[in-house]
C-alpha positions as CSV (number, residue, x, y, z in Angstrom):
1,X,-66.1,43.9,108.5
2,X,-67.4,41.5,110.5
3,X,-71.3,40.1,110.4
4,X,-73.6,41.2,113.2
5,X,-74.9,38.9,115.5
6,X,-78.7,38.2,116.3
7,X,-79.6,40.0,119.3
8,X,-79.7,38.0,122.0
9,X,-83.2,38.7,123.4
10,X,-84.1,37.8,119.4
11,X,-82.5,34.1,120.3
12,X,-83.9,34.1,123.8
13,X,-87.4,34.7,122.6
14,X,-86.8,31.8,120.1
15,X,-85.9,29.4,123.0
16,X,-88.6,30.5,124.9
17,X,-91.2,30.0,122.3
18,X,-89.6,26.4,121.5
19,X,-90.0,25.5,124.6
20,X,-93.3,25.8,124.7
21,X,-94.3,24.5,121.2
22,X,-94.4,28.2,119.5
23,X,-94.1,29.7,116.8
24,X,-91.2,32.6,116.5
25,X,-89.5,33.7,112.6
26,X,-86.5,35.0,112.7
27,X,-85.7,37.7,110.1
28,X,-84.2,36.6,106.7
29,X,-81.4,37.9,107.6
30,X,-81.2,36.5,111.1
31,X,-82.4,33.5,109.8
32,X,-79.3,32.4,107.2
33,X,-76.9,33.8,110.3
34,X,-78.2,31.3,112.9
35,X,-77.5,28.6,110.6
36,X,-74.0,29.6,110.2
37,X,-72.8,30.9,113.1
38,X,-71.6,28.7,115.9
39,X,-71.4,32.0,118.0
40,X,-75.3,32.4,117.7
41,X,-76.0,28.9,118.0
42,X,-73.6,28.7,121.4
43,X,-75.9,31.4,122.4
44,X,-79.7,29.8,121.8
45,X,-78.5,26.2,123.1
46,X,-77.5,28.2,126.8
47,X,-80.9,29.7,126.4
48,X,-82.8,27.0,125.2
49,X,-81.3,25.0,128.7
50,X,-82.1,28.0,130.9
51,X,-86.0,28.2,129.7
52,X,-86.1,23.9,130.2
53,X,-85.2,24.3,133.7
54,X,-87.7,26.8,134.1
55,X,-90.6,25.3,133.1
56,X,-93.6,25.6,134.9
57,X,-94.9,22.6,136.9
58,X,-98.3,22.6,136.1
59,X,-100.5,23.0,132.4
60,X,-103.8,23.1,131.3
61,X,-106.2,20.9,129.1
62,X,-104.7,22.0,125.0
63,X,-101.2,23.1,126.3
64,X,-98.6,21.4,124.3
65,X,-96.1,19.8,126.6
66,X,-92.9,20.8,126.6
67,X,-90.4,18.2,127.9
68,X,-91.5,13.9,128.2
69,X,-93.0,13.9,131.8
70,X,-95.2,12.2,134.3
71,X,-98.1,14.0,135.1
72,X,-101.6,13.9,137.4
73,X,-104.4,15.9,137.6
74,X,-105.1,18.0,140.2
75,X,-109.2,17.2,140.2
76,X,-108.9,13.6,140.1
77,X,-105.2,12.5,141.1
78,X,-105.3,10.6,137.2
79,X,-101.8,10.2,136.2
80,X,-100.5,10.0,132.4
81,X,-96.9,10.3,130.5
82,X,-97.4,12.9,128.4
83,X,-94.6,12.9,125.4
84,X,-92.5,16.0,124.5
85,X,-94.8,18.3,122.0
86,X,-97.7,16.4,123.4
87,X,-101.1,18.3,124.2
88,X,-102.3,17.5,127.2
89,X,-105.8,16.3,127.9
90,X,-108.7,16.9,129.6
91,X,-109.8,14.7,132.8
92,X,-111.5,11.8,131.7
93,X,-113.9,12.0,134.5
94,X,-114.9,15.5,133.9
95,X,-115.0,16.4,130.4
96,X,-115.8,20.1,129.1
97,X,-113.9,21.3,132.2
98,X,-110.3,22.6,132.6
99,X,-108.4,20.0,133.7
100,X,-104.9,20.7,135.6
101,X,-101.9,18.9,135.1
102,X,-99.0,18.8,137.5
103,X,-95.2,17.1,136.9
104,X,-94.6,14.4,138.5
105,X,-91.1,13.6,137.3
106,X,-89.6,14.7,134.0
107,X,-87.2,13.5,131.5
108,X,-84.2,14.9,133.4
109,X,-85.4,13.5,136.4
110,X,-85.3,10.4,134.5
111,X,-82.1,10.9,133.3
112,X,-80.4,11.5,137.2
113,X,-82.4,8.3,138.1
114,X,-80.5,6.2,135.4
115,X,-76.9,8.0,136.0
């Protein structure tokens, strides 16, 4: 008989929550079958692509970043490179407050640049 796979909203939920600098456990179970399954892995990598090119375009003050980007702030017009997994930070002119971040150009904009 033949294993079961991981569900795939289980592995969507995963990407999604990588993207974004998450936390998500899989099972025990589900766990030791993602890491031997290319089937399973096949399926979170098309995920894990769908949810990058999804991203929102703008973050608030503590938000981890998800992709390398270029970024201002919508209070100001401040620009910073914020790396992958970075958090990004409040306006240096108006600390305290929520700051709002909106991409510029990303790392796959980058990318298309350089191609």
């Amino acid at each position: 008989m033949e294993a079961a796979h991981i569900k795939t909203f289980r592995l969507f939920d995963r990407a999604q929550a990588q993207s974004t600098g998450r936390d998500f456990q899989l099972l025990d179970w589900e766990d030791a079958h993602f890491r031997q399954c290319p089937e399973c892995h096949a399926v979170f990598e098309v995920f894990a692509r769908q949810v990058l090119e999804r991203l929102p375009s703008l973050f608030g003050n503590g938000e981890l970043n998800p992709t390398t980007g270029q970024y201002k702030n919508l209070c100001c017009d401040l620009e910073i490179r914020v790396p992958a997994r970075g958090v990004f930070p409040e306006c240096q002119n108006h600390p305290k407050l929520p700051t709002v971040w909106r991409l510029l150009k990303g790392e796959s904009d980058e990318a298309n640049e350089h191609a």
